[in-house]
PyMOL commands that place a pseudoatom at each C-alpha (Angstrom):
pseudoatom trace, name=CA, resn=UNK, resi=1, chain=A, elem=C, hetatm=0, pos=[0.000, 0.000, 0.000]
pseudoatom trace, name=CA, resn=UNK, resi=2, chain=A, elem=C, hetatm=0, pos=[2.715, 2.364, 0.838]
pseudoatom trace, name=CA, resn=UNK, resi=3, chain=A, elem=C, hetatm=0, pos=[4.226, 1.579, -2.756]
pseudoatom trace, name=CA, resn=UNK, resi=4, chain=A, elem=C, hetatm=0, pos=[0.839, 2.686, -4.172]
pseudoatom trace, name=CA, resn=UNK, resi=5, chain=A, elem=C, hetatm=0, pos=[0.139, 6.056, -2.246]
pseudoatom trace, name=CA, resn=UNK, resi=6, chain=A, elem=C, hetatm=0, pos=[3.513, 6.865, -3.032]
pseudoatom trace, name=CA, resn=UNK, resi=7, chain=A, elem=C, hetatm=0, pos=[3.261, 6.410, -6.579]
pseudoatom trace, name=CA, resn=UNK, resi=8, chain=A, elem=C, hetatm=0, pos=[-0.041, 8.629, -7.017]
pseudoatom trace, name=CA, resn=UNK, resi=9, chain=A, elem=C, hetatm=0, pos=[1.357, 11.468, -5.232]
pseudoatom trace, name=CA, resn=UNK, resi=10, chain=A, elem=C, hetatm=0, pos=[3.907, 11.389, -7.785]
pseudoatom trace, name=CA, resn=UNK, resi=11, chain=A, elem=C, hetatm=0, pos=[1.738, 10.965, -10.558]
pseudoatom trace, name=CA, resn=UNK, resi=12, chain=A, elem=C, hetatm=0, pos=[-1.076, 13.612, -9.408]
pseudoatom trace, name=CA, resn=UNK, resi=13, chain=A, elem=C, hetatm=0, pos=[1.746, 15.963, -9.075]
pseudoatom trace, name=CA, resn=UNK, resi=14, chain=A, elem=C, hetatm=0, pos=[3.292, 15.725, -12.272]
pseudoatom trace, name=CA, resn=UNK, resi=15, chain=A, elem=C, hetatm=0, pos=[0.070, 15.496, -14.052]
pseudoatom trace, name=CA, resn=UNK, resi=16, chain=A, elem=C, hetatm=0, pos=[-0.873, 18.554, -12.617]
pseudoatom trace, name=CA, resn=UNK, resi=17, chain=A, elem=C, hetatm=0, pos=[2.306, 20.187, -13.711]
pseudoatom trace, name=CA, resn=UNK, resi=18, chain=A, elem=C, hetatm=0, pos=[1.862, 18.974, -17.054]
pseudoatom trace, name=CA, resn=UNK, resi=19, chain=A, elem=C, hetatm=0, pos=[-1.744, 20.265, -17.041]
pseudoatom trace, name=CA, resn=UNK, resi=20, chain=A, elem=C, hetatm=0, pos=[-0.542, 23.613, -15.720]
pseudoatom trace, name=CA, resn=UNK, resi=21, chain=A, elem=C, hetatm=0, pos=[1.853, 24.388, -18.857]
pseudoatom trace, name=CA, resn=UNK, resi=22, chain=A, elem=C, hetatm=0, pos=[-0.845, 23.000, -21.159]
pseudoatom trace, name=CA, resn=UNK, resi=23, chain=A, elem=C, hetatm=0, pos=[-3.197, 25.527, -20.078]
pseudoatom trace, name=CA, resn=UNK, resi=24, chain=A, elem=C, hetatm=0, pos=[-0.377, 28.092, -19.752]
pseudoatom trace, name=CA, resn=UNK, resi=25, chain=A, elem=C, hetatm=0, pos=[0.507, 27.373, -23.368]
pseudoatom trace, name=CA, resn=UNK, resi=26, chain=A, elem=C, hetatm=0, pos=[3.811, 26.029, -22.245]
pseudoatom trace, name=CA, resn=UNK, resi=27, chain=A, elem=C, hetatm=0, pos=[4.758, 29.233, -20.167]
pseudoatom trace, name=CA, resn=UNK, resi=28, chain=A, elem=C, hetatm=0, pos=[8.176, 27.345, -18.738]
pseudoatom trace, name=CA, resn=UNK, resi=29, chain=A, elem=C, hetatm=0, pos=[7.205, 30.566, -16.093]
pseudoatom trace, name=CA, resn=UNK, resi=30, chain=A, elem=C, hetatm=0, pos=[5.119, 28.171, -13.817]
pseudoatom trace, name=CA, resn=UNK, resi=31, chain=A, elem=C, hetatm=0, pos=[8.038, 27.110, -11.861]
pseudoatom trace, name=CA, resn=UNK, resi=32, chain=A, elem=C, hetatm=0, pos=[8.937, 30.418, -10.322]
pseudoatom trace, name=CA, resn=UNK, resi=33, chain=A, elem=C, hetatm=0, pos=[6.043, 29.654, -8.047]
pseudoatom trace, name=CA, resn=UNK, resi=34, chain=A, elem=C, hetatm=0, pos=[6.043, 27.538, -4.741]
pseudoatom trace, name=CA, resn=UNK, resi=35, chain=A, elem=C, hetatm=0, pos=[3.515, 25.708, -5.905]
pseudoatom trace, name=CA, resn=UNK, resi=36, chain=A, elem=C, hetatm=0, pos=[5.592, 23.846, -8.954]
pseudoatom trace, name=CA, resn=UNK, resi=37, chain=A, elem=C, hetatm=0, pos=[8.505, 24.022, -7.312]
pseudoatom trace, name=CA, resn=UNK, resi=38, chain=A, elem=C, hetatm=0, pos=[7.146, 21.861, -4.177]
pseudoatom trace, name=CA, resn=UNK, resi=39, chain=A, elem=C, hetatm=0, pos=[5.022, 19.799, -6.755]
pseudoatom trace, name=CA, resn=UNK, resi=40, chain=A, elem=C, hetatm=0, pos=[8.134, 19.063, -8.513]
pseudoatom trace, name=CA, resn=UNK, resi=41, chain=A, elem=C, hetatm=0, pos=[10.146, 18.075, -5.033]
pseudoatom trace, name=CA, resn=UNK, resi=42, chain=A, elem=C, hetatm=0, pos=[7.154, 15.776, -3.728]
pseudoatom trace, name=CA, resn=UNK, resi=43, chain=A, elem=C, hetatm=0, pos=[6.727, 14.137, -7.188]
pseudoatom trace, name=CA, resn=UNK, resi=44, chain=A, elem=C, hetatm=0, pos=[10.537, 13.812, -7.298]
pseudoatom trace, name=CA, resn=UNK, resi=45, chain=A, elem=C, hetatm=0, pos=[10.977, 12.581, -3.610]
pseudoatom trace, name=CA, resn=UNK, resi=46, chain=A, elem=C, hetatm=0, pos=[7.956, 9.988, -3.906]
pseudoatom trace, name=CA, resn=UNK, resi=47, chain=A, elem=C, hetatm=0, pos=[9.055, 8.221, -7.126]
pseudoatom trace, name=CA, resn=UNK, resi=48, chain=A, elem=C, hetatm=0, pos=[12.249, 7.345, -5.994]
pseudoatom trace, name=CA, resn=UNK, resi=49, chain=A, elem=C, hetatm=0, pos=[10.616, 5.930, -2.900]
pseudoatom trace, name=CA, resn=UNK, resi=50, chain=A, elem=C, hetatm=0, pos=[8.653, 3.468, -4.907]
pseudoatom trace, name=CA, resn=UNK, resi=51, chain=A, elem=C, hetatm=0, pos=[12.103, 2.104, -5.949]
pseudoatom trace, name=CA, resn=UNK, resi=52, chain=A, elem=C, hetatm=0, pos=[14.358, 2.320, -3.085]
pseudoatom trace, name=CA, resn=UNK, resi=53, chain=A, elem=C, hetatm=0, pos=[14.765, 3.402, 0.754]
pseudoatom trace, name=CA, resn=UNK, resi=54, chain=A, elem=C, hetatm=0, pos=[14.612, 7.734, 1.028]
pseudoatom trace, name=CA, resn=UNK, resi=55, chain=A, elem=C, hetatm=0, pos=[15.033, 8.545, 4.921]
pseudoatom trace, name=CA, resn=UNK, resi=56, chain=A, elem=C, hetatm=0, pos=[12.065, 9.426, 6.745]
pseudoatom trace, name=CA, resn=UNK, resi=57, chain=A, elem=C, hetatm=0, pos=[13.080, 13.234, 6.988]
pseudoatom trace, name=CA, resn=UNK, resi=58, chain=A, elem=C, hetatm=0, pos=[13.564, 13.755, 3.396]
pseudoatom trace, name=CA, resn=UNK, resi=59, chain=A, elem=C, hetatm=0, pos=[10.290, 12.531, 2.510]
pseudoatom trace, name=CA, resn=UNK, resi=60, chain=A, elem=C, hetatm=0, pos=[8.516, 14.509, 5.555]
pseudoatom trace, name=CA, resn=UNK, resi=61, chain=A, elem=C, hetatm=0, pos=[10.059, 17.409, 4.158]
pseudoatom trace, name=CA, resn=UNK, resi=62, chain=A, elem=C, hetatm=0, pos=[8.417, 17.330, 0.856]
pseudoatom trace, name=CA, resn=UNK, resi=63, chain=A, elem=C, hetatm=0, pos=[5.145, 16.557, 2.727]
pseudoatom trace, name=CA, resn=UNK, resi=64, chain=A, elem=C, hetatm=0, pos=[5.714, 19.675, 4.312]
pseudoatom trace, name=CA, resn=UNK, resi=65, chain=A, elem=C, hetatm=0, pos=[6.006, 21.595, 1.717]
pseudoatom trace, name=CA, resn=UNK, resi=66, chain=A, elem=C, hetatm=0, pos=[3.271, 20.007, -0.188]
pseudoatom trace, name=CA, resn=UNK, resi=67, chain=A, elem=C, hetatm=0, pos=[0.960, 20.858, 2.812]
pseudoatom trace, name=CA, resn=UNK, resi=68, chain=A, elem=C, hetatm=0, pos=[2.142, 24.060, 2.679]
pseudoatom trace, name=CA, resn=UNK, resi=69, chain=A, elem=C, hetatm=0, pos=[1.000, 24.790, -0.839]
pseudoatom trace, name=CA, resn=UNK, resi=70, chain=A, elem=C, hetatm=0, pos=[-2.132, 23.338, -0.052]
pseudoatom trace, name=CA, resn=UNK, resi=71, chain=A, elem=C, hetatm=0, pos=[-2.627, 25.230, 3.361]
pseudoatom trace, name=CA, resn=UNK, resi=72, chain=A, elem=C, hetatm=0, pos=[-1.821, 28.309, 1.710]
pseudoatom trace, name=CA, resn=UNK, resi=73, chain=A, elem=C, hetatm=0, pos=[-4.113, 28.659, -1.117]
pseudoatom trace, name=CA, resn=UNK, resi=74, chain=A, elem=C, hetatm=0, pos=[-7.193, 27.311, 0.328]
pseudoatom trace, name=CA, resn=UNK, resi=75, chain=A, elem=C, hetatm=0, pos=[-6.752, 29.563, 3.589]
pseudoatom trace, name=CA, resn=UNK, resi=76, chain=A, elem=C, hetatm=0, pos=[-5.387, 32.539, 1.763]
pseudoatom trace, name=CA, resn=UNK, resi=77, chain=A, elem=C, hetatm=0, pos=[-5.060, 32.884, -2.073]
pseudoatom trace, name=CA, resn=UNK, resi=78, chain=A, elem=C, hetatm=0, pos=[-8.583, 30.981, -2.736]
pseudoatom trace, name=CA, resn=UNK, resi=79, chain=A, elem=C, hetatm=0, pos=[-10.358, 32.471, 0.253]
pseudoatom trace, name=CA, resn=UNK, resi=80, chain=A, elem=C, hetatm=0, pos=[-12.456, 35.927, -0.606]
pseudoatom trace, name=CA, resn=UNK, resi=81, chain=A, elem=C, hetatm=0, pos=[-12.430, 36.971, 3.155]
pseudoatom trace, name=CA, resn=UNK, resi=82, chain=A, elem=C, hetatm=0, pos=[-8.221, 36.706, 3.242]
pseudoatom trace, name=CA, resn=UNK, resi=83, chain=A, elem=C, hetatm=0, pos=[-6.572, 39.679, 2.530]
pseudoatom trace, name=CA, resn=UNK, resi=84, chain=A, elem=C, hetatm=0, pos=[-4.628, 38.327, -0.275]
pseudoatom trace, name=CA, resn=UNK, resi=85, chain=A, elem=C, hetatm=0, pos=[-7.380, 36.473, -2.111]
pseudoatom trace, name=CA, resn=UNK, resi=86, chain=A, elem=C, hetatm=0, pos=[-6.451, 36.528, -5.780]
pseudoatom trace, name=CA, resn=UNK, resi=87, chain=A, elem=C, hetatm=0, pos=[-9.032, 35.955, -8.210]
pseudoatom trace, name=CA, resn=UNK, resi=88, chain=A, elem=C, hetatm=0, pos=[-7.855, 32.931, -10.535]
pseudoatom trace, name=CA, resn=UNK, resi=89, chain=A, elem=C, hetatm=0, pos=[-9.157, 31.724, -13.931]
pseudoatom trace, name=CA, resn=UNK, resi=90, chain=A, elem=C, hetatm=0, pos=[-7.771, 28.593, -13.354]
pseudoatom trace, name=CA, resn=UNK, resi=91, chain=A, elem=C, hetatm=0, pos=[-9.397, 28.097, -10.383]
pseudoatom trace, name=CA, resn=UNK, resi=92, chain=A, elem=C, hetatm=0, pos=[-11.600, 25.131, -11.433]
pseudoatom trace, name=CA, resn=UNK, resi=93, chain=A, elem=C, hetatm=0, pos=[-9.164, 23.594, -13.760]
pseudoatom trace, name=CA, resn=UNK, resi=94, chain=A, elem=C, hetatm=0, pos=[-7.339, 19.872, -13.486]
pseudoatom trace, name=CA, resn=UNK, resi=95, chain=A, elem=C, hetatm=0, pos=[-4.086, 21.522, -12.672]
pseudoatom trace, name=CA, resn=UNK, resi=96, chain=A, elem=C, hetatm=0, pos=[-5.402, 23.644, -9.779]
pseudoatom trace, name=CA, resn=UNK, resi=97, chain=A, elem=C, hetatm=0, pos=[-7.247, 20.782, -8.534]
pseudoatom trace, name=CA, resn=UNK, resi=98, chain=A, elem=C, hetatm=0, pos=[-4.385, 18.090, -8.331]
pseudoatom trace, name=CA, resn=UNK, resi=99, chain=A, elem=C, hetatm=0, pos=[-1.720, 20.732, -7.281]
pseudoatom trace, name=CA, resn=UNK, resi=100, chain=A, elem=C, hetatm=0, pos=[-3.359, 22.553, -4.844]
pseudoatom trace, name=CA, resn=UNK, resi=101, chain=A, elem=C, hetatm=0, pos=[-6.102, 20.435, -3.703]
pseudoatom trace, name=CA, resn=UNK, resi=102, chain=A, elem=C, hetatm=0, pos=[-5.245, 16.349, -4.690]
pseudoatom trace, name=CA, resn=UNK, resi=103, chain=A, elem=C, hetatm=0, pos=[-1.219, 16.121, -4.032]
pseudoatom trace, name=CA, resn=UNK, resi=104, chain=A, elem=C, hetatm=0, pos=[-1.083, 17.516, -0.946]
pseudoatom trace, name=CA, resn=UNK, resi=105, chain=A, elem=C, hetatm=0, pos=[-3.771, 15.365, 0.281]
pseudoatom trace, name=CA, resn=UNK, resi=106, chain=A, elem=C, hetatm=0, pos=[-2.381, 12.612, -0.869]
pseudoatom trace, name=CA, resn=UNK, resi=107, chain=A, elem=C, hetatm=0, pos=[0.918, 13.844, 0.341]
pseudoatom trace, name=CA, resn=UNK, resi=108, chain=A, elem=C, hetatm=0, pos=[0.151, 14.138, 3.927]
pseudoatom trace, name=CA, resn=UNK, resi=109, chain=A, elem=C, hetatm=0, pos=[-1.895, 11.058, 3.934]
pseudoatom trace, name=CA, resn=UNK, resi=110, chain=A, elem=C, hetatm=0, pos=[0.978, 8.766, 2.583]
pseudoatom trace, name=CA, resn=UNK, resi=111, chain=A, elem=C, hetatm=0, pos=[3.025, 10.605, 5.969]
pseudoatom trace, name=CA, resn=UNK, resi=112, chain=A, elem=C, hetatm=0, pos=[0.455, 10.180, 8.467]
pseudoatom trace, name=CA, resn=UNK, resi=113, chain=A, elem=C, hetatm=0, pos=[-1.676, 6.958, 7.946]
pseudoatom trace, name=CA, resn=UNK, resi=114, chain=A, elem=C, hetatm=0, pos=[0.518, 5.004, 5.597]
pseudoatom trace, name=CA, resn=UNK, resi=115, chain=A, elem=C, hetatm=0, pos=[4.000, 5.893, 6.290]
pseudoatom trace, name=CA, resn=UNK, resi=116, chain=A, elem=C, hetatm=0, pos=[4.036, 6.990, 10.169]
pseudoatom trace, name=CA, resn=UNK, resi=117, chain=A, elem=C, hetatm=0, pos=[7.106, 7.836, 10.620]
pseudoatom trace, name=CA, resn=UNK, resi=118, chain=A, elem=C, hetatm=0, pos=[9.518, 8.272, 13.569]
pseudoatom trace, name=CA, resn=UNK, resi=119, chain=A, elem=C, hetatm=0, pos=[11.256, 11.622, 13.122]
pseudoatom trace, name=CA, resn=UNK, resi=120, chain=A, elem=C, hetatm=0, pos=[13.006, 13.922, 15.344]
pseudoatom trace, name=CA, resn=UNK, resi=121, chain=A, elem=C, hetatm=0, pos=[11.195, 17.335, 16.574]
pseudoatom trace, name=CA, resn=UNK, resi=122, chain=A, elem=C, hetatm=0, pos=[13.970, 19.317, 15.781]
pseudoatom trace, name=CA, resn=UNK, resi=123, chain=A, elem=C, hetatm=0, pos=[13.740, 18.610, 11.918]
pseudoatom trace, name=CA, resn=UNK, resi=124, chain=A, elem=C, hetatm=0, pos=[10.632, 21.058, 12.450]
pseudoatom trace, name=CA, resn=UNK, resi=125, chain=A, elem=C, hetatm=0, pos=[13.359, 23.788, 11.799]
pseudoatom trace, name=CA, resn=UNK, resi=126, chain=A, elem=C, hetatm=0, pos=[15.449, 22.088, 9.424]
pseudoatom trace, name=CA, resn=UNK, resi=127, chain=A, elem=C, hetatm=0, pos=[12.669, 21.845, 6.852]
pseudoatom trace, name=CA, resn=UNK, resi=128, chain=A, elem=C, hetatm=0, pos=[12.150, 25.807, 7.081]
pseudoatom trace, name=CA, resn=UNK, resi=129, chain=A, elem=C, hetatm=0, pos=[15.693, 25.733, 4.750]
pseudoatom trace, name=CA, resn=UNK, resi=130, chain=A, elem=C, hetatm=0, pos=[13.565, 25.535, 1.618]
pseudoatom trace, name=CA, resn=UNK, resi=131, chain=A, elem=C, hetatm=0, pos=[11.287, 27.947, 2.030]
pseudoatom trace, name=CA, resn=UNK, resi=132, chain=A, elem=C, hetatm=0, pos=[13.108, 30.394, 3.335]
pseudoatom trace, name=CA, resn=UNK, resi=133, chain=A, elem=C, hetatm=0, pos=[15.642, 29.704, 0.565]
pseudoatom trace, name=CA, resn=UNK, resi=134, chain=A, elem=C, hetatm=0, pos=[12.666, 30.407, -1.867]
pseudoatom trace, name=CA, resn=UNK, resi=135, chain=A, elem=C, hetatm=0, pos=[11.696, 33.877, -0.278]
pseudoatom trace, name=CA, resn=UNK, resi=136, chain=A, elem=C, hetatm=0, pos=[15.101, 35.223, -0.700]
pseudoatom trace, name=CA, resn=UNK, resi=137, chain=A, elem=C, hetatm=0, pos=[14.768, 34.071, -4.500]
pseudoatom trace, name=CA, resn=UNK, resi=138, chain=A, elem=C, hetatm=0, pos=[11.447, 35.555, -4.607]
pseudoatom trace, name=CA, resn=UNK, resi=139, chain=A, elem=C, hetatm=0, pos=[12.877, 38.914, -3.112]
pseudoatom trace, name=CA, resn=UNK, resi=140, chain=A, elem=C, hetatm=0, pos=[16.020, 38.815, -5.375]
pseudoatom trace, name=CA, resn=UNK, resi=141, chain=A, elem=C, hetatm=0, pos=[13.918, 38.033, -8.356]
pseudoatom trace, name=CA, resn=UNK, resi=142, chain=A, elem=C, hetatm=0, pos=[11.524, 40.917, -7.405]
pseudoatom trace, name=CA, resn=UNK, resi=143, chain=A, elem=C, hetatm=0, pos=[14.476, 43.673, -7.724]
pseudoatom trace, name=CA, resn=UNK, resi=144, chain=A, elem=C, hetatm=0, pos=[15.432, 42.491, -11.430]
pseudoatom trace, name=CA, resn=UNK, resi=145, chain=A, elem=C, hetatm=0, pos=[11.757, 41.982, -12.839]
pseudoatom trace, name=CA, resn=UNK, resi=146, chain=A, elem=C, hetatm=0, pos=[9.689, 44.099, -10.264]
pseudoatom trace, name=CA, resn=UNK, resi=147, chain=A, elem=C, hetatm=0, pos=[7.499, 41.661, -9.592]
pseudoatom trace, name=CA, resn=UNK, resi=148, chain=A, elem=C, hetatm=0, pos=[6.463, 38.783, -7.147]
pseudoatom trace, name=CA, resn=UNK, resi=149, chain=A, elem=C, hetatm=0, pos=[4.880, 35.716, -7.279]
pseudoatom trace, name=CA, resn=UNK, resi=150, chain=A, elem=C, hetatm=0, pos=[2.457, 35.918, -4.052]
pseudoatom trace, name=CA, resn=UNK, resi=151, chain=A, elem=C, hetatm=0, pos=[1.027, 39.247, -3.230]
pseudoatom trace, name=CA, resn=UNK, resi=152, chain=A, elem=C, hetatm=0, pos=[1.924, 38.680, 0.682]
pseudoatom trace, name=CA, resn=UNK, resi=153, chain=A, elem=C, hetatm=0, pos=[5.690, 38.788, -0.581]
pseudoatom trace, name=CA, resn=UNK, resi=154, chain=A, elem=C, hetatm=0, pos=[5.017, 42.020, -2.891]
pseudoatom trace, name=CA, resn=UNK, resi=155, chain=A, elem=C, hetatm=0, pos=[7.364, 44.570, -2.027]
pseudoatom trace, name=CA, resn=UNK, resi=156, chain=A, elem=C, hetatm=0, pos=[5.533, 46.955, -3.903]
pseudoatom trace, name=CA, resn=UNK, resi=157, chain=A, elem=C, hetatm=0, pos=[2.202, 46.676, -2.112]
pseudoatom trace, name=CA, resn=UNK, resi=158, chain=A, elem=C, hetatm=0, pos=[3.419, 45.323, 1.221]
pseudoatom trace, name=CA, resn=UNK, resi=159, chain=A, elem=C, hetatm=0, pos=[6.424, 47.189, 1.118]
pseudoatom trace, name=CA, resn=UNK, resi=160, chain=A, elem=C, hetatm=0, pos=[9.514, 45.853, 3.318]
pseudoatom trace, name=CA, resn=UNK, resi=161, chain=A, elem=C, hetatm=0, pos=[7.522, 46.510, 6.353]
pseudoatom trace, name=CA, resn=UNK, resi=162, chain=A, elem=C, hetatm=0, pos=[4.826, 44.450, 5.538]
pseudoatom trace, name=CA, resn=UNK, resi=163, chain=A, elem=C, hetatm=0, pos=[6.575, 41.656, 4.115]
pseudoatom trace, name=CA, resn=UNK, resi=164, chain=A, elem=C, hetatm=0, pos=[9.161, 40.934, 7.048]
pseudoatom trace, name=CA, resn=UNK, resi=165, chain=A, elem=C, hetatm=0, pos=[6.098, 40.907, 9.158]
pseudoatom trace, name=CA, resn=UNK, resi=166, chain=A, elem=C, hetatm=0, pos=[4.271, 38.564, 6.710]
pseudoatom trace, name=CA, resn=UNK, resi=167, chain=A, elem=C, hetatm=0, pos=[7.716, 36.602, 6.389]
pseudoatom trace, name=CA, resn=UNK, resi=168, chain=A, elem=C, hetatm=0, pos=[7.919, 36.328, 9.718]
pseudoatom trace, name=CA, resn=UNK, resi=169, chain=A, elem=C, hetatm=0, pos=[4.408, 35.317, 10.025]
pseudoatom trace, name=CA, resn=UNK, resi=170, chain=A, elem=C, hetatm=0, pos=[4.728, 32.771, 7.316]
pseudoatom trace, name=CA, resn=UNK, resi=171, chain=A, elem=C, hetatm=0, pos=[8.258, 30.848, 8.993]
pseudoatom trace, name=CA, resn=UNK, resi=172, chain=A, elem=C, hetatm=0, pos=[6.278, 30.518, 12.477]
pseudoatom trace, name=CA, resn=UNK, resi=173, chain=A, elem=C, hetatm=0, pos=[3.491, 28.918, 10.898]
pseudoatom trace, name=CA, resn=UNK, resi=174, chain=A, elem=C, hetatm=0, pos=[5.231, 26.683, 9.066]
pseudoatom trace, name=CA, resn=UNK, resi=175, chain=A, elem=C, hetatm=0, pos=[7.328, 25.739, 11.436]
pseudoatom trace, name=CA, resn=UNK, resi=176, chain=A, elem=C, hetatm=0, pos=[3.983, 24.719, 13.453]
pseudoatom trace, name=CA, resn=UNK, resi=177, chain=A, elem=C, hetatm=0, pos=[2.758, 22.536, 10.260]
pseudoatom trace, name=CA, resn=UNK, resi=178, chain=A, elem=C, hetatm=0, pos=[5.986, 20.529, 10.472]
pseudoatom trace, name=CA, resn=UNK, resi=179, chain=A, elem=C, hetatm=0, pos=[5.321, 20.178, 13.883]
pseudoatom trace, name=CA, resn=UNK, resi=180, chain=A, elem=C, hetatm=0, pos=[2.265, 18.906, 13.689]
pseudoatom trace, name=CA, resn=UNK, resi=181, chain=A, elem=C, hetatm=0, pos=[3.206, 16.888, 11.148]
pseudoatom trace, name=CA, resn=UNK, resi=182, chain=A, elem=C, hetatm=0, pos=[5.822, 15.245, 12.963]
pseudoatom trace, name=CA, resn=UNK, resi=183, chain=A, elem=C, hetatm=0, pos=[3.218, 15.457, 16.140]
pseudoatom trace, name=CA, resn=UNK, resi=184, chain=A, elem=C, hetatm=0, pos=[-0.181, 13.184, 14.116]
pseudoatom trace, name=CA, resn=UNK, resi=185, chain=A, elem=C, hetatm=0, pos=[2.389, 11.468, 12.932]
pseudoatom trace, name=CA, resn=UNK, resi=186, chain=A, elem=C, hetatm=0, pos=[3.878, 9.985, 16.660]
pseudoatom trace, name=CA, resn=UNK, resi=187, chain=A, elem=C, hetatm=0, pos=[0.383, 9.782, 17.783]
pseudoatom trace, name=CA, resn=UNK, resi=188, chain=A, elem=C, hetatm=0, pos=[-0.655, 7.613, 14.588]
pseudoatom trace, name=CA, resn=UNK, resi=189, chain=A, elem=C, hetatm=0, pos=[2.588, 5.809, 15.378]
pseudoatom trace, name=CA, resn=UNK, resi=190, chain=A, elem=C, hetatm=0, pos=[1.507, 5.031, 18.867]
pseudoatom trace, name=CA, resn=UNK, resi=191, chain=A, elem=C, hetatm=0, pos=[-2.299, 3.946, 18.205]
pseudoatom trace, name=CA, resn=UNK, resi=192, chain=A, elem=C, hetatm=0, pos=[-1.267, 1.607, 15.552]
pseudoatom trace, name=CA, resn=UNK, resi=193, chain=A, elem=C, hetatm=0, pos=[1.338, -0.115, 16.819]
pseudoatom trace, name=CA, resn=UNK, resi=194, chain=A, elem=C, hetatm=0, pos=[2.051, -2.579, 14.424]
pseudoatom trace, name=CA, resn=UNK, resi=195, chain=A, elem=C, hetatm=0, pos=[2.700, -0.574, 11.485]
pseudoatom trace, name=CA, resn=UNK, resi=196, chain=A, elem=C, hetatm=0, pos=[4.714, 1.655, 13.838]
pseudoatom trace, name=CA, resn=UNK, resi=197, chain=A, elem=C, hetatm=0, pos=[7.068, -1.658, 14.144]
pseudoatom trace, name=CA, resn=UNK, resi=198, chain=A, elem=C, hetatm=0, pos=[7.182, -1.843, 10.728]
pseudoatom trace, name=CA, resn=UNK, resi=199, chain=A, elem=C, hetatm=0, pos=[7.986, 1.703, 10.549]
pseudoatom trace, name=CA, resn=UNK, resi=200, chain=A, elem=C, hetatm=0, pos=[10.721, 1.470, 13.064]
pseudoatom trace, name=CA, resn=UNK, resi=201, chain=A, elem=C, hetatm=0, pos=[12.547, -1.319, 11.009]
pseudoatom trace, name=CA, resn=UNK, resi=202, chain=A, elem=C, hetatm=0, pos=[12.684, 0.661, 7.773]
pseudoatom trace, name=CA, resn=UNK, resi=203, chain=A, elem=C, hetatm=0, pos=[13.767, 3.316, 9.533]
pseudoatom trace, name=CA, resn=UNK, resi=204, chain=A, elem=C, hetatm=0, pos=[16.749, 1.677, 10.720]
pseudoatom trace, name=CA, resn=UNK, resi=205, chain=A, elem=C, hetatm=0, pos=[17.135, 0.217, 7.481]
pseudoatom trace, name=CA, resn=UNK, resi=206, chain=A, elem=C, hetatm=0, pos=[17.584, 3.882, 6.058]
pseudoatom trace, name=CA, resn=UNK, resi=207, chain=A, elem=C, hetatm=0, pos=[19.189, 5.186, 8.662]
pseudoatom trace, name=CA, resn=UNK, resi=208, chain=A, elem=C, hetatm=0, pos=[21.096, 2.721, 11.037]
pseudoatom trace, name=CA, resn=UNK, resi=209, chain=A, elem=C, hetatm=0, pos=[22.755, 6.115, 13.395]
pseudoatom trace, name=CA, resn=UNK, resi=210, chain=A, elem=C, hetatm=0, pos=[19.106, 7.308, 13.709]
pseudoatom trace, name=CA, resn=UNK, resi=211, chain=A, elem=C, hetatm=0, pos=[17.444, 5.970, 17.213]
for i in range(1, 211): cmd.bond("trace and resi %d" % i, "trace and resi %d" % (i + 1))
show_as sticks, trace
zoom trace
């Protein structure tokens, strides 16, 4: 089963790349965004793991940042009553649907019900690397082409105020996602302990140092 859930969060996400620069007219553009990028590290992450052993925190990272992209459109992007609610024409589309919507459900429920896997707290941080990685290319970008991709990151509306505070915002929350990912994810562990056993024996299969 884990074999299976891994390999349609791979597919869903590349589909829904692939749909994405169809209806973009093959706008190679797409990938400045968070939401490719982290479509494109889940899809990546999850079809190696069909084929061989990827440790535990490499794979909850991509969760995480699959989650993310799904957390942040429906609660922001895609909600009228958030401030940065962008109307999209894509909104109903395949694309939007398996990127925003389908992979990081599927993403998070490979992690917590299928998967379940022992990882340290601390990795909570750890995973913050890539996104904050991607706001300083975001910011960098923004000088050269004026321009960002999310409008909470928009130096010209938010100005630099605004976005360290929305930054700053942005890296606590996520840092409380990965938590709680890491958090269902013990608790799952604990009621069902026979998977957890399971769990435990790839782990140290991946990672022998890892207790």
């Amino acid at each position: 089963m884990t074999v299976v859930f891994r390999g349609l969060t791979a597919v869903c996400a590349v589909a829904g790349i692939v749909f994405l620069l169809t209806w973009s007219h093959g706008d190679w553009g797409v990938f400045v965004y968070f939401t490719v990028q982290s479509s494109v590290i889940i899809a990546l992450v999850s079809a190696v793991a069909v084929f061989r052993a990827v440790p535990a925190p490499v794979r909850g990272a991509a969760t995480l940042y699959s989650c993310i992209t799904g957390t942040v459109y429906h609660a922001l992007l895609a909600n009228p009553s958030s401030p940065f609610y962008q109307e999209d024409s894509g909104a109903h589309s395949v694309h939007n649907l398996l990127l925003h919507t389908v992979t990081p459900i599927l993403a998070a429920v490979t992690w917590l019900l299928v998967e379940r896997e022992r990882v340290r707290w601390w990795y909570a941080t750890v995973w913050l690397a890539y996104p904050l990685a991607y706001l300083v290319f975001a910011l960098i970008r923004g000088v050269f082409v004026h321009e960002y991709p999310y409008p909470f990151i928009d130096v010209n509306t938010q100005h630099a105020g605004g976005v360290t505070v929305n930054s700053l915002g942005f890296t606590v929350a996520f840092f409380l996602l990965g938590m709680l990912l890491i958090g269902l994810g013990t608790l799952l562990r604990r009621a069902l302990p026979g998977r957890a056993a399971a769990s435990d024996q790839d782990a140290r299969v991946e990672d022998p140092a890892r207790i």
